[in-house]
Each structure stands twice: as C-alpha cells, then as structure tokens.
C-alpha positions as CSV (number, residue, x, y, z in Angstrom):
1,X,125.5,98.4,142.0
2,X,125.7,96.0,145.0
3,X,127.9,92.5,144.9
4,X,126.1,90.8,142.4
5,X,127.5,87.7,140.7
6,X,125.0,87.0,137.9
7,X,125.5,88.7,134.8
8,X,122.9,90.4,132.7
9,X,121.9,89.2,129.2
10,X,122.1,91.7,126.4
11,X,118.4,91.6,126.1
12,X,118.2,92.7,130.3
13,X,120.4,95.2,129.3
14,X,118.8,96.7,126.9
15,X,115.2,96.4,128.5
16,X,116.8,98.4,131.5
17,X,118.4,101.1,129.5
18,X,115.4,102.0,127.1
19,X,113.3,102.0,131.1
20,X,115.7,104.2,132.4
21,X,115.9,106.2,129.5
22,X,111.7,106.5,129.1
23,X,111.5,107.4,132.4
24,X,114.1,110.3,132.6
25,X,112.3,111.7,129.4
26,X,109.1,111.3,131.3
27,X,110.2,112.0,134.4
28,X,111.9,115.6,133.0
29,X,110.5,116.9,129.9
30,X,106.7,116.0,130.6
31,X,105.9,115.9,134.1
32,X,108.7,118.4,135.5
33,X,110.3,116.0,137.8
34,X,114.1,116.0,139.2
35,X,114.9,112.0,139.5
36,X,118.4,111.6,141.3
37,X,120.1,108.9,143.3
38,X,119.6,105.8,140.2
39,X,120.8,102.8,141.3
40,X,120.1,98.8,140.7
41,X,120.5,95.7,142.3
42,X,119.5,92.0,142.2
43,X,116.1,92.9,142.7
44,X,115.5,96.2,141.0
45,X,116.0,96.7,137.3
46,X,116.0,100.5,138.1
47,X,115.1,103.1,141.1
48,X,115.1,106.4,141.3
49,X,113.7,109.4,144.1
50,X,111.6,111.5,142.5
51,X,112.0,115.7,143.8
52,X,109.4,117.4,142.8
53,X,109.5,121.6,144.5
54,X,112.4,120.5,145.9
55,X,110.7,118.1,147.8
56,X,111.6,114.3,147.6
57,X,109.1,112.2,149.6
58,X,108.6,109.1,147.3
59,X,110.4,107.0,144.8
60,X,109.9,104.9,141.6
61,X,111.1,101.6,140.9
62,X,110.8,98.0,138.6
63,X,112.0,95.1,139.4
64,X,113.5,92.8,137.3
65,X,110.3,90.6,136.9
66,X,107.6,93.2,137.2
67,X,105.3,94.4,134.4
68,X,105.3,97.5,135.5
69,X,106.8,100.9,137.5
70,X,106.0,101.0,141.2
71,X,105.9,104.8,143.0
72,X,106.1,104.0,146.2
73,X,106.7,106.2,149.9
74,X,107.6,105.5,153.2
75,X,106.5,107.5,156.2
76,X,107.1,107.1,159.7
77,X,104.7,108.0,162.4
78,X,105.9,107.7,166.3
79,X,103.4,106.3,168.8
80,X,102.8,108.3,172.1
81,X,99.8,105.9,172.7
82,X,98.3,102.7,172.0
83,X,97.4,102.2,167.7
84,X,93.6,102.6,167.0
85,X,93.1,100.3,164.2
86,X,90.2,102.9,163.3
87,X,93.2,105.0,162.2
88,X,94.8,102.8,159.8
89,X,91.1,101.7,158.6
90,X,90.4,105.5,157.8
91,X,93.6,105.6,156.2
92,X,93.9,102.9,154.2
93,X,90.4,103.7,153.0
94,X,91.6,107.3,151.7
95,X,94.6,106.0,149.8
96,X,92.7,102.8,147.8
97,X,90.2,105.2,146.8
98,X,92.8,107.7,145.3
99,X,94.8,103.9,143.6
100,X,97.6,103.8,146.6
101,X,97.9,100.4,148.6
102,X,98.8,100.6,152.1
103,X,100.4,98.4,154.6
104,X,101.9,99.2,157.7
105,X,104.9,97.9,159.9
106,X,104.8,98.6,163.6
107,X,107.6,99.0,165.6
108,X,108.0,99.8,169.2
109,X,107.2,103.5,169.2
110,X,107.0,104.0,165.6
111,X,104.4,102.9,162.5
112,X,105.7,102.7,159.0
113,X,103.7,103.2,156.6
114,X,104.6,101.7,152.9
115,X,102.4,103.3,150.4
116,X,102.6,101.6,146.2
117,X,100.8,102.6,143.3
118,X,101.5,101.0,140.0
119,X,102.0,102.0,136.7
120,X,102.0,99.1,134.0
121,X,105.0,99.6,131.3
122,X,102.3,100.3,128.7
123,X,100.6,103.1,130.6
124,X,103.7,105.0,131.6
125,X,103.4,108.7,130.2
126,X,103.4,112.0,131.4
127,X,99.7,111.9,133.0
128,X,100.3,108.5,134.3
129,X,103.6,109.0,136.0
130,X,102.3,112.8,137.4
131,X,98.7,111.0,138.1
132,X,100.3,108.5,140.5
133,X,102.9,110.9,142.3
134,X,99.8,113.4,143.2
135,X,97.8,110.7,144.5
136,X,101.0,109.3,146.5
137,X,101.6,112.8,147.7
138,X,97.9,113.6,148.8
139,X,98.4,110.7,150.5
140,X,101.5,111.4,152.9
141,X,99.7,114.7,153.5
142,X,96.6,113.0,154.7
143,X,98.4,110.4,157.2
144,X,100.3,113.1,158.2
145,X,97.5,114.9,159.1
146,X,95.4,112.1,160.4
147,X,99.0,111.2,162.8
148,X,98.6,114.4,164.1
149,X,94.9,114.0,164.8
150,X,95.2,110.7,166.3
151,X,98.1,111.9,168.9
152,X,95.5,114.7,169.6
153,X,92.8,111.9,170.5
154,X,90.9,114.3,167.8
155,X,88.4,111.8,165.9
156,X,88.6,111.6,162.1
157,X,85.9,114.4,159.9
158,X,83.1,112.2,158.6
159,X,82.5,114.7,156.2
160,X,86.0,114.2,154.3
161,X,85.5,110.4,154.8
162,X,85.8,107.5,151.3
C-alpha cells in the first residue's frame, strides 16, 4: 500500500476482500493460474500478474469505481524506422476482433503498446478469466510478430487478416 490518507469503509473492505478472494479461487483452482505480486492503491481496489507456464506477460486489475476486472499487458516495441500507421491499423484490427482494445504510446525509439480486455464482476469465472488471458496472449504474440515484420519492411499476410 502506497501513502494513502483516506480510509476505507467497512463496506470497501469487504467488497475488496471477497474480489480478491474470487479471483485467487478463480485464478488457481479453475483456470490454473499463479497470481503474485497483489497490491492496491488509491486507484486500484486490487492487482495482480497473472504467470501462466511460467510466463507472466499481463496483469489483472479493478479499480475502485469500476464494474468490472481489467486484464491488461504492456509491450514495448523499439523503432529502427519511421511508424507505418498501416501497422498499428492491422494490429489494432486483430486484437478488437479477438475483444482486446489497443492504444499505443510512442516514444522516441520505442512504441508501447497497452492492450485491456474487460471482464464485468458478474461474468468473472473460470472461462471468462482463461477466455480473456488467451486472447490477451494471442495478442502479444501477434504484435510481436507483426514488430518483427515491420523492422523487416515485410508487408502484413492478407490471408491471416480481420
């Protein structure tokens, strides 16, 4: 917990613990993830990285406010040449289709990419929770891929396109 002056009603409290607690029961016994490194702050109610294989390449998180979970990912791509928006289009494209949003923050000789797919409280279970880190995954792999394409100047398969 970071310096945080306010303190939390008993009913935040308990709306936090039974989160945490669904989602560690999700997270382990159904869907066969490893979720380390909780913490909260002002603005998250909960957050957790999600290691899957032993690999840990996106998160989950709810803010205090929000109806819902958020898996979300951050992946860094460095520039050796000028950005072809064509490249993000193509991108962004893939991820809607499979429900991930995209946005992306360029700077200097890098791209970041922030990748969020929602899970409303409701709708958290097993399938939902595995559902959305899949898709999240596939994801990463795919801008990975197309990053490597791009630096190549190799242009994008139609036949894999949305």
């Amino acid at each position: 917990m970071t310096n945080w002056t306010r303190t939390l009603t008993p009913a935040e409290l308990a709306i936090q613990a039974a989160d945490k607690t669904l989602l560690q029961e999700i997270g382990r016994n159904s869907a066969g993830f490893i979720l380390s490194n909780y913490h909260w702050d002002e603005q998250l109610e909960l957050y957790f990285d999600i290691e899957r294989k032993g690999k840990s390449d996106c998160y989950i998180s709810k803010g205090w406010d929000q109806p819902g979970f958020r898996v979300s990912a951050i992946v860094d791509i460095p520039l050796t040449r000028e950005f072809d928006w064509n490249f993000f289009d193509y991108v962004s494209d893939y991820c809607a289709v499979n429900g991930v949003a995209l946005t992306r923050q360029p700077e200097g000789s890098i791209v970041g990419w922030m990748l969020d797919s929602v899970i409303y409280s409701d709708a958290l279970n097993a399938e939902s929770f595995t559902g959305s880190v899949d898709s999240m995954l596939e994801c990463i792999q795919q801008i990975r891929l197309l990053a490597v394409a791009f630096l190549l100047k190799i242009p994008p398969d139609p036949a894999i396109s949305c």
